[in-house]
C-alpha positions as CSV (number, residue, x, y, z in Angstrom):
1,X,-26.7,51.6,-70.7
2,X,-27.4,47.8,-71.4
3,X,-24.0,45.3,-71.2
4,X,-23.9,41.4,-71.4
5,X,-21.6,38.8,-69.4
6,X,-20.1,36.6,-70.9
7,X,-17.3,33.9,-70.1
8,X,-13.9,34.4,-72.0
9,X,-10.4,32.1,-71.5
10,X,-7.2,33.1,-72.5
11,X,-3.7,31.4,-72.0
12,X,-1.1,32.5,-69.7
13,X,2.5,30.9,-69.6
14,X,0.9,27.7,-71.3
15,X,-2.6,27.9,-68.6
16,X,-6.2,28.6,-69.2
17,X,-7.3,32.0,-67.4
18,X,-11.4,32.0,-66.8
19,X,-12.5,35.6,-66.9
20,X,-16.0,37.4,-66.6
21,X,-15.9,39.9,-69.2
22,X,-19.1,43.1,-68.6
23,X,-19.7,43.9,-72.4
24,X,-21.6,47.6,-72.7
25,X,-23.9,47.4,-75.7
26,X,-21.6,50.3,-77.5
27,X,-18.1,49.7,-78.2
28,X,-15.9,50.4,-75.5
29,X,-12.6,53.0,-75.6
30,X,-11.5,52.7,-72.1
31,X,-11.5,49.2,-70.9
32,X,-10.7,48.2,-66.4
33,X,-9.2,45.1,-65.4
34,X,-10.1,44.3,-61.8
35,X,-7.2,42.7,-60.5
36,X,-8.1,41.0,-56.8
37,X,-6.3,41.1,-53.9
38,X,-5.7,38.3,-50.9
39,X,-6.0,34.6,-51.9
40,X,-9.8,34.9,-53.6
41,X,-11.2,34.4,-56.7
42,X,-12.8,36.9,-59.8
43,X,-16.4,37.4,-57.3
44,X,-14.0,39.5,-54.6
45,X,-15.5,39.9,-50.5
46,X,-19.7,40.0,-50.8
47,X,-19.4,39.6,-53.9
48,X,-17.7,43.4,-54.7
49,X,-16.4,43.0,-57.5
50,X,-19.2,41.4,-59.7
51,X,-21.4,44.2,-58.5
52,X,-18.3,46.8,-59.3
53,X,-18.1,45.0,-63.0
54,X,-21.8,45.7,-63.9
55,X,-21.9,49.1,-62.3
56,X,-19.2,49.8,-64.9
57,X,-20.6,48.1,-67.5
58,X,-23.7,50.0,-67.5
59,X,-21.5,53.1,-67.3
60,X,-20.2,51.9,-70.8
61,X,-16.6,50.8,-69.6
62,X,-15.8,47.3,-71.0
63,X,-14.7,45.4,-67.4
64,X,-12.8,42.3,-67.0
65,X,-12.1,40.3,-64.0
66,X,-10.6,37.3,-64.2
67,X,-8.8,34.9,-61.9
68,X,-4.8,34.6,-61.5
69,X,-3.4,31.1,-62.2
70,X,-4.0,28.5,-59.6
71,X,-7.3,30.6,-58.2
72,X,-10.6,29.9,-59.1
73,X,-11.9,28.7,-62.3
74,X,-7.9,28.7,-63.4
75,X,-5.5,26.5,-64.3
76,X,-2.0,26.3,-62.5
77,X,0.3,26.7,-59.8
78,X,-1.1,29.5,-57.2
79,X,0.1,32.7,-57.5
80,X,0.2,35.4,-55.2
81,X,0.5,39.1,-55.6
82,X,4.6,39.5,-56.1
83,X,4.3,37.1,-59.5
84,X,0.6,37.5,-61.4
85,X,2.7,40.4,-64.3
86,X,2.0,37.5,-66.4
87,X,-1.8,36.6,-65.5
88,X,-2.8,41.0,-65.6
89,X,-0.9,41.0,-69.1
90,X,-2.7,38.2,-70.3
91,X,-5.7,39.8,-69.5
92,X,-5.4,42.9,-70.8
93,X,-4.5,41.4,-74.0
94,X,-7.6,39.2,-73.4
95,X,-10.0,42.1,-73.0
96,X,-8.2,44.6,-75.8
97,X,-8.7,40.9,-78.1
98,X,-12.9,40.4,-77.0
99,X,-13.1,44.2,-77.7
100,X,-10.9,45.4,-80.1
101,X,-12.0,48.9,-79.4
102,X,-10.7,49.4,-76.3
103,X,-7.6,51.1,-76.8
104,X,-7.0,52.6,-73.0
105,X,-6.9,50.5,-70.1
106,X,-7.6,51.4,-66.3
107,X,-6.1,48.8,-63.6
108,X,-8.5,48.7,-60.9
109,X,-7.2,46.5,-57.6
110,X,-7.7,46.6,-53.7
111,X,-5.4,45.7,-51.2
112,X,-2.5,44.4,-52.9
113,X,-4.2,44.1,-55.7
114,X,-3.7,47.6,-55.4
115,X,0.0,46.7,-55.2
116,X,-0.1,44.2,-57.8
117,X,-0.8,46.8,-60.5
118,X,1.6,49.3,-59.5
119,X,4.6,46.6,-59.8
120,X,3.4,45.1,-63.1
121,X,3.5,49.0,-64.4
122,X,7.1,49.7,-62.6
123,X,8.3,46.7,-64.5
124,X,6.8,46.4,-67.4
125,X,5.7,50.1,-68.5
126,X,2.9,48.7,-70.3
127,X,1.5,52.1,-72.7
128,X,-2.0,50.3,-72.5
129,X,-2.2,50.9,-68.8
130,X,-3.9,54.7,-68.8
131,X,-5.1,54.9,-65.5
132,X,-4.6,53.6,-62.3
133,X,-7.5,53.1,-59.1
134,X,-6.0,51.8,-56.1
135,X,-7.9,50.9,-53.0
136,X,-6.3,50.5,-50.0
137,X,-2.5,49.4,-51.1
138,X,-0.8,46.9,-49.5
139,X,2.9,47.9,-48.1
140,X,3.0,45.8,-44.8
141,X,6.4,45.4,-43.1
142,X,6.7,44.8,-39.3
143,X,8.3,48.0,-38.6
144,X,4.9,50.1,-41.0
145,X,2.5,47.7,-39.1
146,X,4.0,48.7,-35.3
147,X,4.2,52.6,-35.7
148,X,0.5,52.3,-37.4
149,X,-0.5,50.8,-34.4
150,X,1.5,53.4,-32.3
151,X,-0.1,56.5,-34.2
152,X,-3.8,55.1,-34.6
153,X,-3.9,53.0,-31.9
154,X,-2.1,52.7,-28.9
155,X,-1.9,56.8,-29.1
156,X,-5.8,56.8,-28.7
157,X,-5.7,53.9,-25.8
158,X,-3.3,56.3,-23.5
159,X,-5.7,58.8,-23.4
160,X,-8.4,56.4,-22.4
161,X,-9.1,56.1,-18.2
162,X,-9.8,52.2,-18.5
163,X,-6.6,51.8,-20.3
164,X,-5.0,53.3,-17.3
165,X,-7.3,51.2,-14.6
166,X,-6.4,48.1,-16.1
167,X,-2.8,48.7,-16.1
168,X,-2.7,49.8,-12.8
169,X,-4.9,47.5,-11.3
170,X,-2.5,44.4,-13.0
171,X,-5.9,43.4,-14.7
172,X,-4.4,44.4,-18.2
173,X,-2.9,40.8,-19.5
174,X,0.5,40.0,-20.0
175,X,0.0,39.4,-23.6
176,X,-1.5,43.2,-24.1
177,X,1.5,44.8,-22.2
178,X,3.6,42.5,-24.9
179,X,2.2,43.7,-27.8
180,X,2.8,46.8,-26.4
181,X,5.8,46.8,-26.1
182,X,6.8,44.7,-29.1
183,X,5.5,48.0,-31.1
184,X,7.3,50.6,-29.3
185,X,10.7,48.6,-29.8
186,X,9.4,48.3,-33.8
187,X,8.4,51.9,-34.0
188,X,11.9,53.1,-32.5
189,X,14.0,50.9,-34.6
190,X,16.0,53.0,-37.2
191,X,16.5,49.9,-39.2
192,X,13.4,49.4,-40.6
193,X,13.3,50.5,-43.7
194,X,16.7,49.0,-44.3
195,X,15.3,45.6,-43.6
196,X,16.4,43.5,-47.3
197,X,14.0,40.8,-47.1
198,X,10.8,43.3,-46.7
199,X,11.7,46.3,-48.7
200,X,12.1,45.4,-52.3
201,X,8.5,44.8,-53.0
202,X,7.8,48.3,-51.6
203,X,10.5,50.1,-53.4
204,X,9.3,48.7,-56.7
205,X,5.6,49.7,-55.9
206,X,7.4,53.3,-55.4
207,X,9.2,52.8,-58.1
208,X,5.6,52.0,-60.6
209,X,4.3,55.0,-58.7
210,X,7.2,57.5,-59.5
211,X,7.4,56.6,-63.8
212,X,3.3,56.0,-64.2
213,X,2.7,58.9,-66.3
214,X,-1.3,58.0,-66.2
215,X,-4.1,59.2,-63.8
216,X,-4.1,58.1,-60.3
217,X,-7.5,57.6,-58.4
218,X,-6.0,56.2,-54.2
219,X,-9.1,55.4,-52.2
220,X,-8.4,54.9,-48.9
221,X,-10.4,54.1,-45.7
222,X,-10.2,55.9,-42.9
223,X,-11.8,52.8,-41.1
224,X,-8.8,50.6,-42.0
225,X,-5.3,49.8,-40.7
226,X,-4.0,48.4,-44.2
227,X,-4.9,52.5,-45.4
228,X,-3.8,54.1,-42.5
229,X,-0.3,51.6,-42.6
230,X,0.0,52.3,-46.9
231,X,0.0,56.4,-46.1
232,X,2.5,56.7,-42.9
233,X,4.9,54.8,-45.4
234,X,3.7,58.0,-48.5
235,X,4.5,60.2,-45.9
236,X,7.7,58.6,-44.0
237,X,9.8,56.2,-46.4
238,X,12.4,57.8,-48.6
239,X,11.4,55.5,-51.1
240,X,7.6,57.5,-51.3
241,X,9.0,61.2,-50.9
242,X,6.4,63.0,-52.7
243,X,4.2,60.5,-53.8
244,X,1.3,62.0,-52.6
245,X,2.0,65.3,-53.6
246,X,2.4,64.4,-57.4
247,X,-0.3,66.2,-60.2
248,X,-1.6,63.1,-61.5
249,X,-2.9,62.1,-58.7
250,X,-6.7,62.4,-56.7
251,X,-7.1,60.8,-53.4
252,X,-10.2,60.4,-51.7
253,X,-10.6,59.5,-48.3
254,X,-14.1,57.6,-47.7
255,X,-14.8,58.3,-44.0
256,X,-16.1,55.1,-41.8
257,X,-15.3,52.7,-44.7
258,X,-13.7,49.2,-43.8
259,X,-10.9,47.6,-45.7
260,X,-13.6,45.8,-47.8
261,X,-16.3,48.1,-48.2
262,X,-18.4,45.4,-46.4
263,X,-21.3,47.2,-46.2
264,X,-23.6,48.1,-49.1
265,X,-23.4,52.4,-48.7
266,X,-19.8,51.8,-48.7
267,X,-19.5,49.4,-51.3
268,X,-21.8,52.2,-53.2
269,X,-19.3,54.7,-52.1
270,X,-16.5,53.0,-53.9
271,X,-18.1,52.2,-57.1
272,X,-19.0,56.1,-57.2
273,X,-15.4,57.6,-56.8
274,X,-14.3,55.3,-59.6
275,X,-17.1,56.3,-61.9
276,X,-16.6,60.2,-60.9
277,X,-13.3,59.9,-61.5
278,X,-13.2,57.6,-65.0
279,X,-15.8,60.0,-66.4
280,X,-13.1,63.3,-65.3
281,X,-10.1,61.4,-66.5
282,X,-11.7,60.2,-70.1
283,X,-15.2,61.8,-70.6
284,X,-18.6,61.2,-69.2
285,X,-18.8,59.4,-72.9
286,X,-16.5,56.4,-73.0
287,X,-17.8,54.7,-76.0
288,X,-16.7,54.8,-79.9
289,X,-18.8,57.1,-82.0
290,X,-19.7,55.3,-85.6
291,X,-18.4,56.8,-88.4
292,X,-20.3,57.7,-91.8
């Protein structure tokens, strides 16, 4: 299907957004806001998400992505992925306003981007927000970053004959033995998830996972610490119990994929899943049929 680009601003807490907004040629029903992650701008890593935006587009999904206050082409103090509810609200009223046929919106974000979403739906329950694709979520603590290491890691270096050469031989480094041991202490520690200045952001990400009532597409690379980190805390932290057991929910794991999807077969991959899985959750037809 044919689509336009096209520049769109819209005001957020009394600043100018600048958004890229992927128009299909047909009127739109279901509409995906790409919501970035790390300190970058509406283009994302090699350029991922404008290619992820015109994939879309020609798909017939109406795609917005847009840059958060102080990023970018924006206007305003930065912003960083705790405090954008404001800037993803003000876009998906931006996108439902450009296209008023969109009536069902899809909140598409990697890395804590990912995590972005799933707060602004834990606090603001927003009816609009129909589906949820989250790539590689964002849930780093300390304590989740030392047993990660431990279980994907360290437990793979043991069983390695230069790791034992080096050690015995002293010609492992002080620093290495360290870290080593910096993790073990981390990954024993029982207070972990207790710890009051890391957990709240990760108990309201459970908490937007737990009362989202919409489809749930988790893409997650097995090449990638941040994944690996996000699903020992699914399958360890109180806070997750069951999260990845729950019925509205498909998880695909994308084999040899980095955190970015860096390369172009694994960029591919990506835009893929979220097409297969938009077309299951709302129709291999997304766009308004004219009435007599």
């Amino acid at each position: 299907m044919n689509y336009k680009e096209e520049v769109i601003l819209f005001e957020c807490v009394d600043e100018t957004l600048v958004g890229i907004l992927a128009r299909p040629e047909s009127p739109a029903r279901t509409g995906l806001v790409v919501i970035v992650g790390g300190p970058q701008y509406r283009a994302g890593s090699h350029r991922q998400f404008v290619l992820l935006s015109r994939s879309l587009a020609a798909e017939g999904y109406a795609v917005l992505r847009f840059d958060y206050r102080g990023m970018g082409d924006s206007s305003g103090e930065s912003q960083n992925f705790l405090t954008v509810n404001d800037d993803i609200e003000a876009a998906i009223n931006a996108l439902q306003k450009s296209i008023p046929s969109v009536k069902q919106v899809t909140l598409w974000g990697l890395c804590d981007g990912a995590s972005a979403a799933l707060l602004y739906c834990g606090q603001t329950r927003d009816p609009r927000v129909s589906g949820l694709c989250l790539l590689n979520p964002w849930v780093r603590s300390e304590v989740s970053l030392a047993r990660t290491h431990i279980k994907h890691y360290y437990a793979q270096r043991l069983l390695q004959k230069d790791f034992w050469q080096k050690l015995l031989s002293g010609k492992m480094s002080l620093g290495a033995l360290n870290d080593l041991s910096h993790s073990i202490r981390l990954s024993a520690s029982g207070s972990g998830w207790l710890n009051r200045s890391e957990q709240p952001f990760k108990n309201r990400m459970a908490m937007g996972w737990e009362s989202f009532n919409g489809k749930i597409l988790l893409i997650l690379s097995t090449g990638d610490l941040v994944a690996k980190e996000f699903r020992e805390v699914a399958q360890t932290d109180p806070a997750w119990r069951g999260a990845l057991a729950r019925v509205n929910l498909q998880c695909r794991d994308l084999n040899g994929v980095d955190h970015t999807f860096s390369c172009a077969a694994s960029r591919k991959l990506a835009e893929n899943t979220s097409i297969e899985w938009l077309e299951h959750t709302y129709g291999t037809t997304d766009t308004v049929v004219p009435q007599c």
